[in-house]
C-alpha positions as CSV (number, residue, x, y, z in Angstrom):
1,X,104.4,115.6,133.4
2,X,102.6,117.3,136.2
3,X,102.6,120.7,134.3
4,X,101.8,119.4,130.8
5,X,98.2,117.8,132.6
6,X,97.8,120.7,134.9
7,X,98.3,123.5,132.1
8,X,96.8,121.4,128.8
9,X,93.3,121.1,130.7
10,X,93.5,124.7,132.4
11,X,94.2,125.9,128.3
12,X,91.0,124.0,127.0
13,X,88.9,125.1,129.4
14,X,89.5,128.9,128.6
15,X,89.2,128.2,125.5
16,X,85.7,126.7,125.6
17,X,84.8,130.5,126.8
18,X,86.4,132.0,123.3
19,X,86.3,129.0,120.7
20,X,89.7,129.8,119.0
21,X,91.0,126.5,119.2
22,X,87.7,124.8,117.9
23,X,84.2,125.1,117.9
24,X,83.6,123.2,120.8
25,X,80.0,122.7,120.8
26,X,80.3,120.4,117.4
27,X,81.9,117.7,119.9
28,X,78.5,117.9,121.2
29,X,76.2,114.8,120.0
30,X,72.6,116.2,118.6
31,X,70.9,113.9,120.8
32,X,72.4,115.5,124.2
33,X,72.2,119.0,122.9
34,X,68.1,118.6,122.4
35,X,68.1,117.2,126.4
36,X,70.4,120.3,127.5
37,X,68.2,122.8,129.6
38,X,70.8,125.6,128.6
39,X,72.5,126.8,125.4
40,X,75.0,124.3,124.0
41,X,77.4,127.2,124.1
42,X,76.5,127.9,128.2
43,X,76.8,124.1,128.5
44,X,80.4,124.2,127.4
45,X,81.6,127.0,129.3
46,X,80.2,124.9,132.4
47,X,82.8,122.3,130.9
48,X,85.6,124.7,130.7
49,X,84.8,125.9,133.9
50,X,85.2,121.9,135.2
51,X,88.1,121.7,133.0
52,X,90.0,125.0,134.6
53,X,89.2,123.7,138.3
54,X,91.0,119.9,137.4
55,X,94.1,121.4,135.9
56,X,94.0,123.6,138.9
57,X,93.6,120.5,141.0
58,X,96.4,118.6,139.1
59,X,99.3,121.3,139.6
60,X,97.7,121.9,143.5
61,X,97.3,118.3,144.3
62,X,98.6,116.2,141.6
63,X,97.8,112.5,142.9
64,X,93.8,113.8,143.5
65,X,93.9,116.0,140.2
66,X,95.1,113.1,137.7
67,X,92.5,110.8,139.0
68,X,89.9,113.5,138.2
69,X,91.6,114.3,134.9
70,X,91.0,111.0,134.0
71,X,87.8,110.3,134.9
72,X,87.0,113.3,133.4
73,X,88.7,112.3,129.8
74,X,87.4,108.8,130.4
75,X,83.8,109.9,130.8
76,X,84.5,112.3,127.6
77,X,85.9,109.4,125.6
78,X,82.8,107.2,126.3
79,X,80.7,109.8,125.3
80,X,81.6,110.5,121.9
81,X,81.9,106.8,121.4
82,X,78.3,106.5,122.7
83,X,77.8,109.5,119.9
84,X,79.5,107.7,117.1
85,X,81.2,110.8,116.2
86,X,84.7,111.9,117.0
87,X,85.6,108.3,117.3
88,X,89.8,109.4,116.7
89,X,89.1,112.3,119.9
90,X,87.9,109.9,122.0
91,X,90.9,107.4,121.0
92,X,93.1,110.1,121.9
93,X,91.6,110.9,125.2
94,X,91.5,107.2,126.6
95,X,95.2,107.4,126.1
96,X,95.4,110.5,127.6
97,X,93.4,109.5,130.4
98,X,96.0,106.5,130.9
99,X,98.9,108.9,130.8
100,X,96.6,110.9,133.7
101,X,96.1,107.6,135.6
102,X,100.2,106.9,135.3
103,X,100.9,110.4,136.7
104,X,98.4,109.8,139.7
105,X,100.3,106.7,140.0
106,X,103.5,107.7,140.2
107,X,102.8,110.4,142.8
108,X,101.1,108.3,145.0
109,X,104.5,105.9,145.3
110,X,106.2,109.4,145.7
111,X,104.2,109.6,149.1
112,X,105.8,108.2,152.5
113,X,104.6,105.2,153.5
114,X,102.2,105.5,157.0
């Protein structure tokens, strides 16, 4: 479980750089690509940048890297329900976010007690 949500967002991430899996900018709401000072394309490789550094964090330091994988999906989710668009991605990512929070869960009752 750790791999699967230390890899999957480590894999999305590089691909926000190349687009292969998707054009990820169309995830993008119209209204927050007018208020971006950057490209929407530089915007998401900032994202997949983020992205890379939490799956990093979740195979490093899995207890600390699930909570930021789900906050991260989380705040994703909300945002395309805000958006109105991509209502089935952001479905699928607060259920992925839950997963997240379960695996941050379970390692923290794999820690000794102090």
């Amino acid at each position: 479980m750790t791999f699967t949500y230390g890899i999957v967002p480590i894999v999305a991430g590089l691909d926000k750089f190349t687009n292969l899996l998707t054009n990820w900018e169309a995830y993008l709401a119209p209204g927050l690509v007018k208020m971006l000072p950057v490209p929407a394309h530089s915007f998401m490789m900032l994202v997949g940048a983020i992205e890379i550094a939490a799956g990093a964090l979740v195979l490093w330091r899995p207890r600390l890297g699930a909570r930021v994988v789900m906050a991260w999906l989380t705040a994703i989710a909300l945002t395309l329900l805000g958006s109105g668009r991509y209502l089935d991605v952001a479905v699928r990512d607060l259920v992925i976010a839950v997963g997240a929070w379960a695996l941050g869960h379970l390692e923290a009752s794999d820690q000794p007690q102090a």
